[in-house]
C-alpha positions as CSV (number, residue, x, y, z in Angstrom):
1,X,0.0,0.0,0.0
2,X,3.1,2.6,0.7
3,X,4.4,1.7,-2.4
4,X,0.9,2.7,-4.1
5,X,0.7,6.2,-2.1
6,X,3.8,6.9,-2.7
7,X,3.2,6.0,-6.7
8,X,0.0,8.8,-6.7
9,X,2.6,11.6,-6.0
10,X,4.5,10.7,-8.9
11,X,1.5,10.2,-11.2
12,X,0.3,13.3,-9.2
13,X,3.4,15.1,-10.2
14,X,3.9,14.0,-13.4
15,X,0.6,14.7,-14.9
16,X,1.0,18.1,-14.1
17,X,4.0,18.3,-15.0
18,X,3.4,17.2,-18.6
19,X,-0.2,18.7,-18.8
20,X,2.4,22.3,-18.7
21,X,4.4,23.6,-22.0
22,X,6.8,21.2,-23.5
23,X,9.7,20.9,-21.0
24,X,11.8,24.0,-21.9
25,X,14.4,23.0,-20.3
26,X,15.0,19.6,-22.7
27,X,15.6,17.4,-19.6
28,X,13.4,15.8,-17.4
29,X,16.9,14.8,-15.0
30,X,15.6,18.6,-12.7
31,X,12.9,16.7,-11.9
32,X,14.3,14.0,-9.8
33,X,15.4,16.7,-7.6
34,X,11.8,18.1,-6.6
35,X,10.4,14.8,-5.3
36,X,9.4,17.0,-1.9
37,X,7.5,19.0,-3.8
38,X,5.4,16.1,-5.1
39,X,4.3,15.5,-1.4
40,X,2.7,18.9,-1.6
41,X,0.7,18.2,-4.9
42,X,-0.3,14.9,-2.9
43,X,-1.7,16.7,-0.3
44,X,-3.4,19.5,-2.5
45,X,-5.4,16.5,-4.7
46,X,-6.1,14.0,-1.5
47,X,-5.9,15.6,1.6
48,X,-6.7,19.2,1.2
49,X,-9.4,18.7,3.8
50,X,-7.4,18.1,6.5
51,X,-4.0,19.3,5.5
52,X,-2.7,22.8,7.5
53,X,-2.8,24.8,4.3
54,X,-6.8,26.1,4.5
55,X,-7.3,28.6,2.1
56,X,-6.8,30.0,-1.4
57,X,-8.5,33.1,-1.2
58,X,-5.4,35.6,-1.6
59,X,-3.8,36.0,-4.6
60,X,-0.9,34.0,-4.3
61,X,1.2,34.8,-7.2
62,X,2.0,38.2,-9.3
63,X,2.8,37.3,-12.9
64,X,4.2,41.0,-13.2
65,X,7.4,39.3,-11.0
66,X,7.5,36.3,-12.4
67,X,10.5,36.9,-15.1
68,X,13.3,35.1,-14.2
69,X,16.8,34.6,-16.1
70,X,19.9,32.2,-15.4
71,X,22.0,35.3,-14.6
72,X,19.7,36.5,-11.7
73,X,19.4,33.2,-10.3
74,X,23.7,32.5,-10.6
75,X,24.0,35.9,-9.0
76,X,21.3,35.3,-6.1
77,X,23.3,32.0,-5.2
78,X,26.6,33.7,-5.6
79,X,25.0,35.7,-2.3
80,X,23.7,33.2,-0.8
81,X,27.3,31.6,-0.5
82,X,29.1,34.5,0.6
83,X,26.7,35.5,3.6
84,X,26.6,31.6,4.6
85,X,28.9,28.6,5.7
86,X,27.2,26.5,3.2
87,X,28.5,25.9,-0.3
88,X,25.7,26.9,-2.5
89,X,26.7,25.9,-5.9
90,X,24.6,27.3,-9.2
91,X,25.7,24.2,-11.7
92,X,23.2,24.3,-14.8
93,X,20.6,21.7,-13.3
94,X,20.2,23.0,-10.4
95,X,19.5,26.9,-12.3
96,X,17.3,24.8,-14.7
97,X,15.6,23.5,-11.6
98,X,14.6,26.7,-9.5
99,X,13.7,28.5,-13.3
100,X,11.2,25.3,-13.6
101,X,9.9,25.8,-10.5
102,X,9.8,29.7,-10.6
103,X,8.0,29.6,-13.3
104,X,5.6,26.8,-13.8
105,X,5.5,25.3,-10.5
106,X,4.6,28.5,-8.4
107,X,1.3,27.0,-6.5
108,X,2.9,24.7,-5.6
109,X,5.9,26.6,-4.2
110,X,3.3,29.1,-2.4
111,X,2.0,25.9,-0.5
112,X,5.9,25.3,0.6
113,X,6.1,28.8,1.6
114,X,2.8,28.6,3.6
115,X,4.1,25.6,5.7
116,X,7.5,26.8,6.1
117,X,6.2,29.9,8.0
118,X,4.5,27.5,10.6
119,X,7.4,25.5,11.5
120,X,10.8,27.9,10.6
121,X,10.1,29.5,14.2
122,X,10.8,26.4,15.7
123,X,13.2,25.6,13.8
124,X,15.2,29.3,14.0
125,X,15.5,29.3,17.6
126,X,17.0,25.9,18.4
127,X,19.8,26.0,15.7
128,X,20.7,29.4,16.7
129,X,20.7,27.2,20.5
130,X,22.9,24.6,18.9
131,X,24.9,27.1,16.7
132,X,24.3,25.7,13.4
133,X,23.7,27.2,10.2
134,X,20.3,28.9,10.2
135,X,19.8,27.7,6.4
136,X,20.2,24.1,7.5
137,X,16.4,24.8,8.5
138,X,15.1,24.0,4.6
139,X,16.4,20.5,4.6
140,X,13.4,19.5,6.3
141,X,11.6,20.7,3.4
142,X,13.8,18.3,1.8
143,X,12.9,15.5,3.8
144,X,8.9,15.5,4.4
145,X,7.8,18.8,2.8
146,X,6.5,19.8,6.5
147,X,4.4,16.6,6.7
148,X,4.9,15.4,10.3
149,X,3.3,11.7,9.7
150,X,5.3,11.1,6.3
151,X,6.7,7.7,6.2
152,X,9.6,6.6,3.4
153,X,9.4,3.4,2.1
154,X,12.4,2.6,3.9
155,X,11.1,3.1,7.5
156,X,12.2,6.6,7.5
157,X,9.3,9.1,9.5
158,X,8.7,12.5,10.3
159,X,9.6,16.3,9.6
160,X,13.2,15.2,9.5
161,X,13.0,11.4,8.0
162,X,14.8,9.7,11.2
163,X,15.0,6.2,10.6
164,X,13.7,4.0,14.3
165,X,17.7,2.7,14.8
166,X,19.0,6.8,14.5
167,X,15.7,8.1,16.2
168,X,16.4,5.8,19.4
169,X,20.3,6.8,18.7
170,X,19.5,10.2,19.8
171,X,16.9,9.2,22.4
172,X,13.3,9.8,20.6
173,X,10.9,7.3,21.9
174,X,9.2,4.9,19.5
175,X,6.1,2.9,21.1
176,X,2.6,2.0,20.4
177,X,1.3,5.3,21.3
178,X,3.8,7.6,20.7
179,X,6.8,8.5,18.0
180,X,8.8,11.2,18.4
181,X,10.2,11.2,14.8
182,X,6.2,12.7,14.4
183,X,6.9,15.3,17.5
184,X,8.0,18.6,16.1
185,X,9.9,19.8,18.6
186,X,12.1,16.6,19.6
187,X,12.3,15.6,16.1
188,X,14.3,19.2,15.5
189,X,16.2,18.9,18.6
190,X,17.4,15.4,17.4
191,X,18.3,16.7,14.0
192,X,20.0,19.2,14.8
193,X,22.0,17.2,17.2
194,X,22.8,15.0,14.3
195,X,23.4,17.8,11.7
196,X,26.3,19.3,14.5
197,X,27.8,15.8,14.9
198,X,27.9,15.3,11.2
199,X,29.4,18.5,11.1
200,X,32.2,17.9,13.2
201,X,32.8,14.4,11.3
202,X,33.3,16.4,7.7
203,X,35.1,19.4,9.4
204,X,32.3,21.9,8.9
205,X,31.5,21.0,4.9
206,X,27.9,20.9,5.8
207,X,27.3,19.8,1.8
208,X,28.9,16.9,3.4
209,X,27.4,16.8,6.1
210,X,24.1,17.1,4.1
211,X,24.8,14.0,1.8
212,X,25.9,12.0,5.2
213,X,22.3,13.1,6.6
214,X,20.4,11.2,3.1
215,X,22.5,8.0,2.8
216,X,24.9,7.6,6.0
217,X,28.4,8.3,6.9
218,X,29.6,5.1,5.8
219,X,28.6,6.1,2.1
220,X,30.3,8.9,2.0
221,X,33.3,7.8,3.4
222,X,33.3,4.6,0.9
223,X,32.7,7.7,-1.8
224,X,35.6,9.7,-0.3
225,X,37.9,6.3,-0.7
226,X,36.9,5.9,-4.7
227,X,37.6,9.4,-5.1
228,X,41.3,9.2,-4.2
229,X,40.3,11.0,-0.8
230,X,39.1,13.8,-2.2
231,X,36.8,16.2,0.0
232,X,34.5,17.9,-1.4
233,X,31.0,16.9,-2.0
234,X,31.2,17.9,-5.7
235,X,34.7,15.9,-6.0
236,X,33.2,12.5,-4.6
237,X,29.8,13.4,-6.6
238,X,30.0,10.6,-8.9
239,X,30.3,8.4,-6.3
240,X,27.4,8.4,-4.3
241,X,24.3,6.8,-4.5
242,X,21.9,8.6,-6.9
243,X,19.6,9.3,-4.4
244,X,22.5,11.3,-2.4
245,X,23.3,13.0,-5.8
246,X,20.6,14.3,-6.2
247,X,19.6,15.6,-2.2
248,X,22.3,18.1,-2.0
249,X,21.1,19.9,-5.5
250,X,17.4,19.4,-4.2
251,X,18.4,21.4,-1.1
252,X,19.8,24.0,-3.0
253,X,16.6,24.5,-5.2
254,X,14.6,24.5,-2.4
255,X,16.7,27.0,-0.5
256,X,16.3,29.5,-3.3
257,X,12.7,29.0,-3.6
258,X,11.7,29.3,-0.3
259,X,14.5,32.2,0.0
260,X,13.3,34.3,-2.9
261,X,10.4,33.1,-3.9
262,X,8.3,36.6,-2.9
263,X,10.4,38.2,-5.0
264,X,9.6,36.7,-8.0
265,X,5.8,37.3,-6.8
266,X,4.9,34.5,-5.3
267,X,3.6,34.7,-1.4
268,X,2.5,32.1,1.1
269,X,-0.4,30.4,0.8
270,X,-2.1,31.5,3.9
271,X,-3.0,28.6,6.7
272,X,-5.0,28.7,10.1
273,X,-2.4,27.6,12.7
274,X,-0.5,30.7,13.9
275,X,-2.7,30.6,16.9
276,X,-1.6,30.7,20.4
277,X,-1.3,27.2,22.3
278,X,-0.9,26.2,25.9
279,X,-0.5,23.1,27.6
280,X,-1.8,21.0,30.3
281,X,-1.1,17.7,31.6
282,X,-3.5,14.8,31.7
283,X,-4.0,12.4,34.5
284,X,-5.5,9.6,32.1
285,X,-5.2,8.7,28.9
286,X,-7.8,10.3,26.7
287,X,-8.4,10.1,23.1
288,X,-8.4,12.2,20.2
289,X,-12.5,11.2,19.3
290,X,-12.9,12.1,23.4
291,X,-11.4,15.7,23.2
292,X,-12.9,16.3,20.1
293,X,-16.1,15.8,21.1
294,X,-15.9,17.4,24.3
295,X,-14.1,20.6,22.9
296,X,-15.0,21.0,19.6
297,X,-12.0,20.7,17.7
298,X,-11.3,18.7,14.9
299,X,-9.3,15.5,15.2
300,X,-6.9,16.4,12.5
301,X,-6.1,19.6,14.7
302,X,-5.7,17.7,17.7
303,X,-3.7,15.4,16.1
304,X,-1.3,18.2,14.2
305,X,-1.5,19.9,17.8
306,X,-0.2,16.6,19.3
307,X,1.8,15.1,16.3
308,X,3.8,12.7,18.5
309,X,0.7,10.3,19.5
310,X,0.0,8.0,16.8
311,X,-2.3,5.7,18.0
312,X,-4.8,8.4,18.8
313,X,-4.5,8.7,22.5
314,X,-2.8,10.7,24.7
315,X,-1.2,8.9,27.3
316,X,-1.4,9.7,31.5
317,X,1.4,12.4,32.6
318,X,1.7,13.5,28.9
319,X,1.3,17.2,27.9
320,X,-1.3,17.8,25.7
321,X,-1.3,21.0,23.5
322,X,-4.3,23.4,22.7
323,X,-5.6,26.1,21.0
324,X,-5.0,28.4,24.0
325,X,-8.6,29.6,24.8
326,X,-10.2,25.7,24.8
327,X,-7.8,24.8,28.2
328,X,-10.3,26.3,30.3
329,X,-13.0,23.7,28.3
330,X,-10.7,21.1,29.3
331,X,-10.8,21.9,32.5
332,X,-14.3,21.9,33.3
333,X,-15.6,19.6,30.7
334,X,-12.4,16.8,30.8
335,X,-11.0,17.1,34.2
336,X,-13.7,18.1,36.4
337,X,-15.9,15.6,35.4
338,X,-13.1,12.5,35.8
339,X,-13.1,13.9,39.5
340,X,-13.3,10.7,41.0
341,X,-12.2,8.4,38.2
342,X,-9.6,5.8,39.7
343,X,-6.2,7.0,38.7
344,X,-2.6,5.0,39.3
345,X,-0.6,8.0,39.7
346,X,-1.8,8.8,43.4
347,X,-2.7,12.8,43.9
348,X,-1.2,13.7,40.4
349,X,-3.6,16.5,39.5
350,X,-4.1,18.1,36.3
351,X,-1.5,20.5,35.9
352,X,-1.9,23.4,33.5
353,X,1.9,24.9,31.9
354,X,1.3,28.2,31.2
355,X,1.3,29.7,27.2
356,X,4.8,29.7,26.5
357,X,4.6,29.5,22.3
358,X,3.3,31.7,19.9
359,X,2.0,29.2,17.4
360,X,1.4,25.6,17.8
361,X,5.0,24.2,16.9
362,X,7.1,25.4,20.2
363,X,5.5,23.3,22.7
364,X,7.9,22.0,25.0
365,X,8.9,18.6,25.1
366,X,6.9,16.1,26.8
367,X,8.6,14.4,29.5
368,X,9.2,10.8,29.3
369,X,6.5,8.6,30.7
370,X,6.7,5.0,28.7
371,X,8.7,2.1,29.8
372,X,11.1,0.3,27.8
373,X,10.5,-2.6,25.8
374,X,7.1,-2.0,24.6
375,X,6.0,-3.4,20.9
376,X,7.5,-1.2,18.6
377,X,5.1,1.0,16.1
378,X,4.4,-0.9,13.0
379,X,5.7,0.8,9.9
380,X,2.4,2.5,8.3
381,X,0.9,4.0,5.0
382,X,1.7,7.5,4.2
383,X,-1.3,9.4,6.7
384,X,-0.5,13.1,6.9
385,X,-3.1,13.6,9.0
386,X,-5.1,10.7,10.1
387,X,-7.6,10.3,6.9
388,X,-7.1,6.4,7.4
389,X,-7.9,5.1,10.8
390,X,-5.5,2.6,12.6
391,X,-6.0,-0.7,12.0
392,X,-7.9,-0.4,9.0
């Protein structure tokens, strides 16, 4: 069935990639770099519904901006490298790729844009805690497109693709119940923990760094070795896996779009989750159907609110995260009426932690409350948001 989803982005993609002018570029190689973007056209054609992105009503692109040229695009990146650690290389594919997308894949772009301004406040303030590059942020548009349930066909999950082995490596919990690969804020902290030890290991080349991040240390290492120990990611280029070849030039693209995209007229797509959030901690698991009812949310939201509970629940002495106004609702129509219930943890009351985000993405981590050893989460299909109900 993964194989399937992941099939309808790439008939998703493709047919509106050839329902467009005759490719003007004569190669079809740029798109192999875009395949995040595909996740987005996914969502647009299957999940619309219950995908963050809510609404179409602005104008999201001005054709009067939309001229681009090769030498604007060379001189942009030429910029970008000198203001940044990070290599950002304008080879012909990768100019061929951001014209492509600048000029026939703008929706689509806007969507990206939309998302990114959701989760890049997150992401901002703990690489500036960890000191790392602050445009490291757009490989997670990379990775999932901002899709926090995403799951690779290889196992990996999440905003930033941890597989379970690396996840557990950098202490994320995977359980029945929860996966922190899906929870935005330990998912960042654990990539960026990653990202600074790859770092160190390539001596601050972060394109490196970046290819070790897509296909492992060891490949890059055994591509360093072919390559007569050359070090540089463009040297040892030929000699990584195609995937890998092609991340680092998808990062770039990416970078630029999301960069400069207003430029070149093309603004967010406006969503409905810049909302203040607060958090309260529940003395018995309650489910997603449960507070939806009783509060009148959406699952979906409860669930993007929530993102590390998969199985629907959230578990005794978890936080749970809210729209900021419906914690007094939980209060008196959740927690006063389990008065009473029988409860293992003896006198643990609710606890409320006051409003300390601005949108729903900087929400504290949860503290640890599973024991080891429990049945691992069984690999799933691609859900963004819960449209296919566990089990089924």
């Amino acid at each position: 069935m993964k194989k399937f989803l992941f099939t309808l982005f790439l008939l998703g993609f493709y047919g509106t990639l050839f329902s467009q002018e005759e490719d003007p570029f004569g190669t079809i190689r740029i798109n192999n770099f875009m395949d995040s973007l595909d996740n987005i056209e996914y969502i647009q054609k299957y999940t619309v519904d219950s995908a963050p992105v809510i609404s179409e009503t602005n104008q999201i692109t001005d054709t009067k901006k939309s001229e681009v040229s090769y030498l604007d695009i060379r001189e942009k990146l030429d910029a970008l490298k000198k203001k940044s650690p990070i290599a950002f290389e304008a080879t012909d594919d990768i100019v061929k790729s951001i014209l492509y997308y600048l000029k026939y894949k703008r929706k689509s772009v806007s969507v990206l844009m939309g998302l990114s301004k959701i989760y890049y406040p997150l992401y901002e303030e703990v690489f500036i805690k960890h000191g790392l590059p602050q445009e490291l942020k757009h490989l997670s548009a990379v990775e999932s497109a901002f899709i926090p349930y995403i799951t690779s066909p290889a196992g990996a999950r999440g905003l930033w693709q941890f597989m379970p082995q690396t996840a557990k490596g950098y202490k994320m919990n995977i359980d029945y119940y929860t996966d922190e690969r899906c929870d935005k804020y330990k998912s960042t902290e654990a990539a960026c923990r990653y990202l600074k030890d790859l770092g160190k290991m390539y001596k601050g080349d972060w394109l490196l760094a970046m290819a070790a991040y897509n296909c492992g240390p060891g490949n890059v290492n055994k591509a360093i070795a072919r390559a007569g120990g050359k070090r540089t990611y463009w040297e040892i280029y030929n000699y990584l896996p195609k995937e890998t070849q092609n991340y680092v030039p998808r990062y770039i693209t990416l970078t630029f779009v999301l960069t400069y995209g207003k430029e070149y007229g093309i603004s967010p797509m406006p969503n409905n989750y810049f909302i203040k959030t607060d958090t309260i901690t529940v003395r018995k698991n309650i489910s997603f159907a449960e507070l939806s009812d009783k509060l009148g949310l959406r699952v979906n939201d409860i669930k993007y609110f929530n993102s590390g509970f998969i199985a629907g629940v959230i578990t005794q002495g978890s936080y749970l995260v809210l729209p900021e106004e419906k914690i007094s609702d939980y209060i008196t129509k959740i927690e006063q009426g389990r008065v009473g219930v029988n409860n293992s943890v003896s006198g643990n009351k609710d606890e409320k932690v006051s409003g300390k985000t601005l949108n729903s993405i900087n929400e504290k981590p949860r503290e640890e409350t599973k024991e080891q050893g429990k049945e691992e989460v069984p690999e799933e299909e691609f859900d963004p948001f819960g449209t296919i109900k566990r089990g089924e």
